[in-house]
N, C-alpha and C positions, 0 to 999 in steps of 0.2 A: 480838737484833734491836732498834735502834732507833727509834724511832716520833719521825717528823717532821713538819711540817706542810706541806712540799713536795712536790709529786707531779714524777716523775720525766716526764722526754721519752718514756718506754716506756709507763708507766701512763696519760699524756695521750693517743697514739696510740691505744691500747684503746680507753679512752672513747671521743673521738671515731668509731672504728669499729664501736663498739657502738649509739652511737646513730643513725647513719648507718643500719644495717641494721636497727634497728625503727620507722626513719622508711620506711622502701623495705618493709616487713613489714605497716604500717598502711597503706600506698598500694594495695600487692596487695588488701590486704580489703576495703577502702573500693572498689575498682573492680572485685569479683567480679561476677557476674552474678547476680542473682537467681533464688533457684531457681524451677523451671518451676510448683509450686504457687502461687504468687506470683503468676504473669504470669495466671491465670484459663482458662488452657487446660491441658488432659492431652497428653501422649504417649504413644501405644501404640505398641511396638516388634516386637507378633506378630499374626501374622493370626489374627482372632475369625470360625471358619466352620463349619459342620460338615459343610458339601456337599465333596467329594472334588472339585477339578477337573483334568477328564482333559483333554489334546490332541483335537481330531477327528483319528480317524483319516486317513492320508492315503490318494489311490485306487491302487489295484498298480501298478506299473510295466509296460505291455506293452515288453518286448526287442522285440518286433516293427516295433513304429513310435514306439518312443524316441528320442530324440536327445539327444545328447551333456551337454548340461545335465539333463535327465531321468533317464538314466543315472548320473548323476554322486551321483546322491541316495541308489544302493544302496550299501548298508556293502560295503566293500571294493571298491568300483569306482572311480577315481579317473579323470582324463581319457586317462590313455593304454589303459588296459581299457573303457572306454567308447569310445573308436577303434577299438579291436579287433574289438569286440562290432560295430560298423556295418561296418568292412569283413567282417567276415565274413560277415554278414545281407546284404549286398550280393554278397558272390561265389557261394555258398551256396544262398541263399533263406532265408525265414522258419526259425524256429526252430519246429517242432513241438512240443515239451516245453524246460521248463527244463534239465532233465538234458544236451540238445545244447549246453551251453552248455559244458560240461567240455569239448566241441572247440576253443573257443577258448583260446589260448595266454594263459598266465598265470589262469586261472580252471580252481581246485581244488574236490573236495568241499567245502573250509570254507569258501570263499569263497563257495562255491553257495548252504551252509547260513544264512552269513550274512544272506541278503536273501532265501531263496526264499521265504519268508512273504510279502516287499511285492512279488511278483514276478509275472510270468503272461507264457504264452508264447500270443499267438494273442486269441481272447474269451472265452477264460473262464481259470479257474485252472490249473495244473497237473495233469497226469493221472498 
């Protein structure tokens, strides 16, 4: 190999692309952001608590004098079982127990099960 004191069109091309990208390498570092110790405030990113906090419970649903948005709030009741649940309580009469509710079409045991907790037939709970 001969050693010359010319740099090739190939070797010039490098250079210049090498130094192209530690001028673009120092502009990135030069315009980082300073870190958040720096700037004189903290970030906390979890909550410091030791009190548990719950939802308020919400009040039962009476089937009896619910309507259709009210309705809508029991697990597995959606609006067209929430129409059902009113005409029937309209042809019918009130619902004495939740259990009369398996009369209406489209409401099963699991469905039953699914809201009879937030549920109540009449003024008071289920019997």
């Amino acid at each position: 190999m001969k050693v010359t004191g010319k740099i090739t069109k190939t070797e010039c091309l490098l250079l210049v692309m090498t130094a192209v990208f530690l001028c673009v390498l120092a502009g990135l570092y030069l315009q980082r952001p300073e870190p958040v110790e720096e700037r004189g405030y903290t970030m906390i990113t979890t909550r410091e608590t030791d009190e548990t906090v719950t939802p308020e419970p919400s009040p039962p649903v009476d089937v009896n004098t619910a309507g259709l948005a009210e309705l809508e709030t029991l697990d597995g009741i959606g609006p067209v079982l929430a129409q059902r649940i009113i005409d029937y309580r309209e042809e019918n009469g009130s619902f004495a127990t939740l259990d009369e509710l398996l009369e209406v079409k489209g409401i099963g045991e699991a469905t039953l099960e699914g809201f009879r907790d937030r549920a109540v037939a009449g003024t008071g709970a289920d019997e």
